[in-house]
N, C-alpha and C positions, 0 to 999 in steps of 0.2 A: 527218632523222628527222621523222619524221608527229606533229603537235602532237594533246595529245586534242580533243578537240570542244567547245566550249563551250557549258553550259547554256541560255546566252541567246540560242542563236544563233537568230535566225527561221527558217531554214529549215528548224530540226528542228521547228519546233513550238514550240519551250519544254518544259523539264521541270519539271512537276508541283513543287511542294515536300509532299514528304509529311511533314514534322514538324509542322504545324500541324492533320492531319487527327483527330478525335475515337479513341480507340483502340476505340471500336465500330464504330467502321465496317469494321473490318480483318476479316473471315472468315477461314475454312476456302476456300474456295471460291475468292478471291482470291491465294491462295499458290503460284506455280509447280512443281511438284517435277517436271518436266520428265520425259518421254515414259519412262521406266523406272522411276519413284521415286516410282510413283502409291500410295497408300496403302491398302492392303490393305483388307478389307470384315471387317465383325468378324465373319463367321463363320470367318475365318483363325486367330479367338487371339489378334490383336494389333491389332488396325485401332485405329480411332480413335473408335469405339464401345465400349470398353469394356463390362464383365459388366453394369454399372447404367448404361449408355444415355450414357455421356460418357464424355471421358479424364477430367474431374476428379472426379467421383465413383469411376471407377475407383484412380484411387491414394489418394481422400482414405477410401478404403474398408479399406487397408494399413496396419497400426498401426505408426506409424512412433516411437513412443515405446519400445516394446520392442527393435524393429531400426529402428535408423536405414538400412541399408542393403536393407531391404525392397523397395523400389520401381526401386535398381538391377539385383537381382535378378530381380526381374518382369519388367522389361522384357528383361534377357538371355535369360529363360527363352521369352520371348515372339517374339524375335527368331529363338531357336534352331528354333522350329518350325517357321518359316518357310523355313529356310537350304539350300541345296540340297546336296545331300552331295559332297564334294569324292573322287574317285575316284584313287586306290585307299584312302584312309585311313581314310571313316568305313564304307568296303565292310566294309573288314576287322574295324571294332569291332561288325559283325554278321553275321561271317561264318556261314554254316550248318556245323553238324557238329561242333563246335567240338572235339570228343573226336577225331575221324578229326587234324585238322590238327595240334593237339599230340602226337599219337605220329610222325606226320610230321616235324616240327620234330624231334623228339630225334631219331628216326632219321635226319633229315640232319647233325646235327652230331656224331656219330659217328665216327670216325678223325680229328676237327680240333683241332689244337693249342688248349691252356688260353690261351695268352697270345700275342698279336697285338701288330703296334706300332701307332703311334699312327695309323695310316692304314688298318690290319685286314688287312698282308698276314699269311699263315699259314705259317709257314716246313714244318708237312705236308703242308700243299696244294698248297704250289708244287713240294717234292719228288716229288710223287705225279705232279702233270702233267707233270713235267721231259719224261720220256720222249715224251710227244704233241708240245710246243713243237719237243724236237729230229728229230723225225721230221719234222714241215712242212718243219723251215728245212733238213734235210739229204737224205730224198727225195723229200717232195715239190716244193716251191719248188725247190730244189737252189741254196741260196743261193749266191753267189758275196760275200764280203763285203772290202774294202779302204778300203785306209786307218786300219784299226781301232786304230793306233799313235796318232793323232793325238787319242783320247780320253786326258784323263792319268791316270793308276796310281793317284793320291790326290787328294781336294780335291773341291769341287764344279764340275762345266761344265751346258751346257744344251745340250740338240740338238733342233735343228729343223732339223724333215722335211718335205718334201711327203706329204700325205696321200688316200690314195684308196681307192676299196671300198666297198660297204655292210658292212660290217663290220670292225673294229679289227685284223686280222689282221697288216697293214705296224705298228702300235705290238706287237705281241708278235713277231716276226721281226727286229724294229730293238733289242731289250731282248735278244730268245736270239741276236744277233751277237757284243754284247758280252759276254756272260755265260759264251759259246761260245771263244770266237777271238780275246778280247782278252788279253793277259800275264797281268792283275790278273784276272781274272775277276769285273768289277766290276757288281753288280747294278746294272741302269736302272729308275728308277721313272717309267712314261709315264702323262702325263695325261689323261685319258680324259673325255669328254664326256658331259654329264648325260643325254642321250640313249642312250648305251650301257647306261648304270645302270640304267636302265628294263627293258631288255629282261629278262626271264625267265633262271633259269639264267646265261645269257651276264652278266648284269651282277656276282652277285657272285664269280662265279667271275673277271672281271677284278680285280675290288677284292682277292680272298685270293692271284693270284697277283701282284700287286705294284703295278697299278693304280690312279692316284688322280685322286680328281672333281678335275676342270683349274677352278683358281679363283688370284689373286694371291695369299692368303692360302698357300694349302697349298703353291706353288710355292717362296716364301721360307721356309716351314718345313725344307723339303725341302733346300735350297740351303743356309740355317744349319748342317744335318747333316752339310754334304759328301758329300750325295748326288748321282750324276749322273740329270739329269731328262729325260726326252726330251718336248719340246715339237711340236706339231701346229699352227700358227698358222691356214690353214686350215677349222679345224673341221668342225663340219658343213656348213658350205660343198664342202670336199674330198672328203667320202664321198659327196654326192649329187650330185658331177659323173657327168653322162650320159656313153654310151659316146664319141659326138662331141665332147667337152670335153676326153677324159683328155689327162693328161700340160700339161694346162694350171692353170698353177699360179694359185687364187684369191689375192683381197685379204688380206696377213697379220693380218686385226682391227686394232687400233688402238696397235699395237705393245708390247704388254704386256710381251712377250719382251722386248723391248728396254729397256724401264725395270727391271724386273729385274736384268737384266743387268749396266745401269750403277750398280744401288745396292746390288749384293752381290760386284762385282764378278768375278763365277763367268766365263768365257771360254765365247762361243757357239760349238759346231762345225755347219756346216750339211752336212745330211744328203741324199743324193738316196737313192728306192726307185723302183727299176723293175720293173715286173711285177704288180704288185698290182691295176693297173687291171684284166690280164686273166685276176687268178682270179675274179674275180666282177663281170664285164661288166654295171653298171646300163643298162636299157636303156629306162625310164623309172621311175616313181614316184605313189602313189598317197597322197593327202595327205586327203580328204576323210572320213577316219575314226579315223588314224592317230593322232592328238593327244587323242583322247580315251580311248589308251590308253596314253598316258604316253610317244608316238617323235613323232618330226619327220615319218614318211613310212615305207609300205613299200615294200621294192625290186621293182622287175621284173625279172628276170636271163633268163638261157636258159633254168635250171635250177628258180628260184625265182616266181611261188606253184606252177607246174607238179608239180615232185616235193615237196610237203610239206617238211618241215623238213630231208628231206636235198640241197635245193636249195640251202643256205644252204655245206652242204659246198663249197669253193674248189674249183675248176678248178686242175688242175696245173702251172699256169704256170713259168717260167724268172723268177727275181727275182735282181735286182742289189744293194747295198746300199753307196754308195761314203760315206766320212766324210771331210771336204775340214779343212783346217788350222786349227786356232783364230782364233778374231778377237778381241781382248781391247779392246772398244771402252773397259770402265774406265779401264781406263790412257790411254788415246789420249786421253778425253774428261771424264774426274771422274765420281763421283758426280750434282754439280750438273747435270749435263746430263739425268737424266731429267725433272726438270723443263720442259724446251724441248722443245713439240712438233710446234713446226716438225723438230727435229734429228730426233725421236724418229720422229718418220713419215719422215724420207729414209732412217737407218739402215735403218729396218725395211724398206721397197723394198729397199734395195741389199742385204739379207739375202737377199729374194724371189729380187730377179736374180740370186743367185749358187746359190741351190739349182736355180733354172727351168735357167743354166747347166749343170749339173753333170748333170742330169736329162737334158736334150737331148745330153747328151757319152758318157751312158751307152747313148741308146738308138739314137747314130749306129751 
């Protein structure tokens, strides 16, 4: 390890001792705030000019005997007008019309259940879309789904899939398999990515049909429930593989699944989906705008920016959906083992190799 430098060393020069210097010598002028955190001109509000020609007359101007907290106040206040409005939040505390959007708002929560669970699926909502989910998975996609024994009838498991598409459609075909075709007919709550949530329309309508922002927190909430959760490891890495990429499974993040897994002891099943790549062929992506409206990127498909919003419509592809045998690495390995992340990152590969498997075995 690289020793620090020593004060006295001559070939720095020598450093200065600045505690022996008079404290007028010390300016304004002298004080770095480096190349962004230059200090505003008092025709801002806030500089360092204050209303009477200083900062110190400006706050010795604040009667600080009536409010002591006067001078914190000022300066928030002063701060605030400076601040650049963060998009979509302070859009909206000024939105125009304000009459048009509130009859809006009540007219869309109109036919939706009083009481949601803790995560805001809507047991109306989901029944209202029942009929669109099973029409994908049965003529359009024409899923073919097996293995679907190997989720168990009660308790909580985790499934992780490979992930692909601009758009979440493989996590709603991987939730109406089970929901469809398994004995239990056992609801999947899949994780869904903050960038989903963004989107218009699409995001809360994934959150009311059962949908939850992917975070450790909500995972173990879900898992405590004996809920079965369908995990995407992947992420946004998986949806913005280009058409030359598909069926190649990215890095699984830093194995989050995996620790999970070992401290709640819930059995991972791994998931392979075939088909998804080619209802909606990315065929590149456009990022230089994208992020300032709340996504990662927009798609380029065959179909999408060309036909407007009905490009976004899936291509009628053939999808597989195989669900391969539990792995209970709890039992195999303790609790204690999410701690070791040496372990935690091998499992999680050999998780990868066995969906990348299973994937490749589907689309011999």
């Amino acid at each position: 390890m690289t020793e620090p430098p020593d004060d006295d060393d001559p070939h720095l020069g020598g450093a200065p001792d600045a505690s022996a210097a008079p404290e007028a010598l010390w300016h304004e002028d002298d004080l770095y705030l480096g190349g962004e955190a230059a200090v505003p001109s008092s025709q801002d509000g806030f500089g360092s000019d204050g209303p009477s020609g200083s900062e110190g007359e400006w706050f010795s101007s604040l009667d600080e005997t009536s409010d002591p907290d006067a001078p914190r106040r000022e300066m928030e206040r002063r701060m605030g007008t400076g601040r650049t409005p963060v998009y979509p939040l302070d859009a909206r505390r000024r939105i125009p019309m304000e009459f048009v959007w509130k009859r809006w708002r009540a007219l869309a929560m109109r036919g939706r259940s009083d009481v949601v669970d803790d995560f805001g699926r809507d047991p109306i909502t989901t029944a209202r879309w029942e009929w669109v989910l099973d029409f994908l998975y049965s003529r359009w996609f024409r899923v073919e789904a097996t293995g679907v024994e190997h989720v168990p009838a009660r308790g909580p498991a985790l499934l992780i899939a490979n992930h692909a598409g601009s758009l979440p459609y493989d996590s709603a075909m991987v939730m109406h398999a089970i929901r469809k075709d398994h004995p239990a007919r056992r609801d999947v709550r899949p994780l869904v990515e903050d960038a989903v949530f963004h989107l218009p329309w699409l995001g809360p309508l994934m959150n009311r049909i059962g949908g939850v922002r992917a975070c450790p927190e909500n995972a173990e909430r879900l898992i405590a429930k004996g809920e079965v959760v369908a995990v995407f490891p992947e992420g946004v890495k998986g949806m913005s593989k280009l058409w030359r990429d598909r069926y190649r499974l990215q890095r699984f993040g830093r194995g989050g699944f995996v620790k999970l897994a070992l401290r709640t002891g819930a059995p991972i099943i791994p998931v392979a989906v075939v088909g998804s790549e080619e209802a909606l062929p990315l065929l590149g992506r456009v990022t230089w705008f994208a992020k300032s409206v709340g996504i990662p990127y927009v798609p380029v498909t065959p179909t999408f920016p060309w036909l407007g919003p009905f490009g976004l419509v899936p291509l009628p592809s053939k999808w597989r959906i195989a669900f391969g045998e539990p792995l209970d690495l709890a039992g195999e390995y303790g609790p204690a083992a999410a701690d070791d992340r040496l372990l935690v990152g091998r499992l999680s590969e050999q998780v990868r190799a066995q969906v990348q498997a299973m994937v490749d075995e589907l689309r011999a």
